[in-house]
N, C-alpha and C positions, 0 to 999 in steps of 0.2 A: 504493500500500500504506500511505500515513498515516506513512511517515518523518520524522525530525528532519530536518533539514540541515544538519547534524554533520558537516564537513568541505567543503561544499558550495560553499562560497566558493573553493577552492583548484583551480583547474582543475588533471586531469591531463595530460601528457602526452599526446599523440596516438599514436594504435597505424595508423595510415595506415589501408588499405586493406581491412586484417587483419577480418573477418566472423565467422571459426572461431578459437576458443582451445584447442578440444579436439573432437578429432576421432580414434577410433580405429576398423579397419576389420577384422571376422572376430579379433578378440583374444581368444586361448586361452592359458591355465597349465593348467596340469598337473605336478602331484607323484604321480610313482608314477604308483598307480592312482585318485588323486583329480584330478579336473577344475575345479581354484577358478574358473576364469573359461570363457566356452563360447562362444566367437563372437561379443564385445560389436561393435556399430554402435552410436557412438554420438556424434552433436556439440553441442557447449556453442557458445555464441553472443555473442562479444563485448558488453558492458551486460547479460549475462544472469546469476542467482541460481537454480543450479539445483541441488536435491536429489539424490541417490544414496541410497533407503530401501531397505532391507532385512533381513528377519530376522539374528540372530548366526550366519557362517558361512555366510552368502552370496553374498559375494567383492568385499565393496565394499573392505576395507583391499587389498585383491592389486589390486584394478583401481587404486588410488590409485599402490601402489607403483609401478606400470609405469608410472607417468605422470609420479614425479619421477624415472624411470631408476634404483630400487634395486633392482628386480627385473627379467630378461628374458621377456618373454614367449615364449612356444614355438612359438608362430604370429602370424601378423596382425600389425598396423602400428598405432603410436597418434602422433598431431603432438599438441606442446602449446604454444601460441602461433607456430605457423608452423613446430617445430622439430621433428624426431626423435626421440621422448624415452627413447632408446635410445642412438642415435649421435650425438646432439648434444645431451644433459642442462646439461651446462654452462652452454650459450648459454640454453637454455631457462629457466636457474635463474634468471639476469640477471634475468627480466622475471614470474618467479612466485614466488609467497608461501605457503612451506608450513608450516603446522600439524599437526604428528602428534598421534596419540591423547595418546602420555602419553611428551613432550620430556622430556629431560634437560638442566640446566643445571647451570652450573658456581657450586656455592654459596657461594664464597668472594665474589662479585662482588656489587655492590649493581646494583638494576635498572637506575639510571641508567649505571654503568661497563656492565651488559652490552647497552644498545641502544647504546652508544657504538662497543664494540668490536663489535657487528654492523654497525653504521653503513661503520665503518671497511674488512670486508672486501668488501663491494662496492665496485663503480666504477659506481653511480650520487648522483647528488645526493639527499640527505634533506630532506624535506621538515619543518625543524622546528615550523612553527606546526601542519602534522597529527598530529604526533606528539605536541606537549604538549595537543591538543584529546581524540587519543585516552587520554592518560596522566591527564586530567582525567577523563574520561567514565568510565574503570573506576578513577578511585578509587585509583591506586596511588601510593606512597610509592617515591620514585626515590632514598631514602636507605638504604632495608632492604636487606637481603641477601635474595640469591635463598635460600640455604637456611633461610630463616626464612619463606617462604610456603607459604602453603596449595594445595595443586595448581590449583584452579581459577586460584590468583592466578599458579602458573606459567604457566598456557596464556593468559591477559591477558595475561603479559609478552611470553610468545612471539609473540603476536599482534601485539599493538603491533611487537616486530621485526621481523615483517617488512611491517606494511602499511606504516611510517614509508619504504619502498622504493619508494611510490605503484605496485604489482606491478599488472601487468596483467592476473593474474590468482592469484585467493585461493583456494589450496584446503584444505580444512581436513578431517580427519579424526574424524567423532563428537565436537565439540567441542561441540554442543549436550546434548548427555548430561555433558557432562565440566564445563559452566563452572560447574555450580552456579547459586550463588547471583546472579551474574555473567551468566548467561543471557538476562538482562532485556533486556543491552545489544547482545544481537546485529543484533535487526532495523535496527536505530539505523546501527550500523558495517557492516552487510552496505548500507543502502541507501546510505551516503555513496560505498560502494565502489561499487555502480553509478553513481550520480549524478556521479561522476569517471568516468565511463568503464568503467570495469574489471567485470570478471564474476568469480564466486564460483561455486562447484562444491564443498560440503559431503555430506558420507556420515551416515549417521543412521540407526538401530536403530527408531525414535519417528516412525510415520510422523504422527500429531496433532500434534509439533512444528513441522514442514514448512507448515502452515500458514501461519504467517504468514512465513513467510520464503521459500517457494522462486515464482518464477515459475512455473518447468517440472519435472516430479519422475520420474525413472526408478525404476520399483521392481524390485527385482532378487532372485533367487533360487535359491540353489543354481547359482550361477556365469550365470543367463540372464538376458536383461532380458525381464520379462512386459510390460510395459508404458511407456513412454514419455507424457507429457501434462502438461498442466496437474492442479493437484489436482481443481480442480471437476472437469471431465471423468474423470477417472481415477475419482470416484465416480459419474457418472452411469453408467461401464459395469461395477459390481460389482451386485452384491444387493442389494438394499431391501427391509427389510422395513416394511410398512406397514398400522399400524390406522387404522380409520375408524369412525366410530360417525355415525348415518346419524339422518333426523328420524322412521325407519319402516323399517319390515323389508324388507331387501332378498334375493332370491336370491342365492344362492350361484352360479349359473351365469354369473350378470350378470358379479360380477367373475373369475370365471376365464378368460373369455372375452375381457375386456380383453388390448392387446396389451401383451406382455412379460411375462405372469404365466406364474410357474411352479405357483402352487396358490395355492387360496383356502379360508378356511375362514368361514363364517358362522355367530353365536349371536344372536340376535334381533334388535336395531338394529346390532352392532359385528362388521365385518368385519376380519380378518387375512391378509394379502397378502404373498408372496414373491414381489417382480420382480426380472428380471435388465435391465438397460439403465435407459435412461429412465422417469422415473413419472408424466408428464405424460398420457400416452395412460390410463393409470388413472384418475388426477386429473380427468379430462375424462368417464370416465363415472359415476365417483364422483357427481362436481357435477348428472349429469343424473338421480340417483335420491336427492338430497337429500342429502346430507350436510353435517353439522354440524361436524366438528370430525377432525381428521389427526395420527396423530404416526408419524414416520420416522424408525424407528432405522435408523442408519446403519451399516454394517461397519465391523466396527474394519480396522487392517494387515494383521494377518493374513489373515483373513477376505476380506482384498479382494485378496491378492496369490494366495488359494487360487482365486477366483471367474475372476480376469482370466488364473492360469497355464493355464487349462483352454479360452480362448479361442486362436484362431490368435496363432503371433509375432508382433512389430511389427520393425518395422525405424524407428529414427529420425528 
């Protein structure tokens, strides 16, 4: 992905044998007669950066809480580094690094007293040359008080406390939406975290964000996962729409009849094409009646999490 190596010197800790960091099976919420979460299968993969996208209200903050143990779920089972994260949250917390939407910090403390006093309530070793590599990288004044920053400069602070914990795994809650201007620095510290070992499991509203940062991305909606993949893949099976403007008039039957098209519409040399899957098989008969020139607009989020809800479930 074109990373710095921005911490990359500092081997982490080994996590042994450990494969799955997050693994939950048929996990259901339910309030009343709302269903926030609906049967999530879902596993994150140790040295893995994987996205959680989905529209506002469609149960990525509920599926986070049941993962740090703030919430019970009502059904189904979720581990989160080997742990229970229901019946053994605790233990779990030792070896994971959470980020909420929008932390509270105690504003009396300057940033450097409050990674001090975080430092202090674990019982692991802090890694200080990571922490002043990260404390350099965003730019922060470890003499200010926390109630003199700016929220994005909370969620840095936050961040910095608990990756300084070398956590073996980072989850963060819509922090991509939330760092501002700050945002720059993610791909930079999401890859050191890999590049150490460790896996990243962030939720995000923005699924063009996710781009340069997720390996693997679950889109999820109204409590379901539609879909599970990579991003490229997760676009190859939405919609495409595709013009072509050709050296000579082509029939319109030519391209409806490619496979994957769901209609075509032809005006003298420039044809317009709505494919579902792949556009390669288009592409291929495109090329055999001349064409000059291609442009593929692509579904935005929404668009693609409507395209892929309306395919069979996935299971991860």
């Amino acid at each position: 992905m074109g990373w710095h190596t921005v911490g990359a010197r500092w081997p982490r800790r080994s996590i042994g044998t450990m494969q799955t960091v997050v693994q939950t099976n048929g996990l259901t919420k339910s309030y009343k007669n709302v269903r926030a979460l609906d049967g999530i299968d879902l596993e994150v993969d140790s040295g893995e950066i994987f996205g959680l996208v989905g529209p506002e209200g469609s149960g990525r903050t509920t599926f986070v809480r049941i993962l740090m143990g703030l919430l019970r779920p009502t059904s189904g089972r979720a581990r989160v580094v080997g742990y229970n994260a229901t019946e053994a949250a605790y233990q779990a917390h030792r070896l994971v690094g959470y980020v909420p939407h929008r932390p509270v910090l105690p504003p009396r403390l300057t940033t450097g007293e409050f990674l001090d006093r975080v430092a202090s309530f674990r019982r692991t070793e802090v890694d200080t040359a990571w922490r002043r590599e990260l404390i350099g990288l965003l730019e922060l004044d470890t003499t200010e008080r926390l109630g003199e920053l700016s929220d994005p400069e909370i969620l840095a602070v936050t961040l910095v406390s608990v990756l300084q914990k070398d956590p073996d795994l980072l989850i963060v809650d819509d922090l991509v939406e939330s760092m501002g201007p700050l945002a720059w620095a993610l791909p930079t510290i999401f890859g050191a975290q890999q590049s150490r070992g460790g896996a990243v499991l962030f939720t995000s509203g923005r699924f063009d964000e996710c781009t340069e940062l997720a390996d693997r991305v679950a889109l999820i909606d109204r409590g379901r996962l539609v879909a599970v993949d990579s991003l490229r893949n997760l676009r190859k099976k939405g919609r495409h729409r595709i013009e072509l403007v050709f050296s000579r008039p082509v029939d319109q039957s030519v391209l409806a009849s490619a496979p994957g098209v769901l209609g075509a519409m032809v005006q003298g040399t420039v044809g317009r094409v709505l494919v579902a899957g792949p556009v390669e098989p288009l592409l291929d008969v495109a090329h055999d009646h001349g064409v000059v020139d291609v442009v593929h607009h692509r579904s935005g989020p929404e668009e693609l999490i409507l395209d892929l809800a309306a395919q069979p479930r996935v299971a991860s």
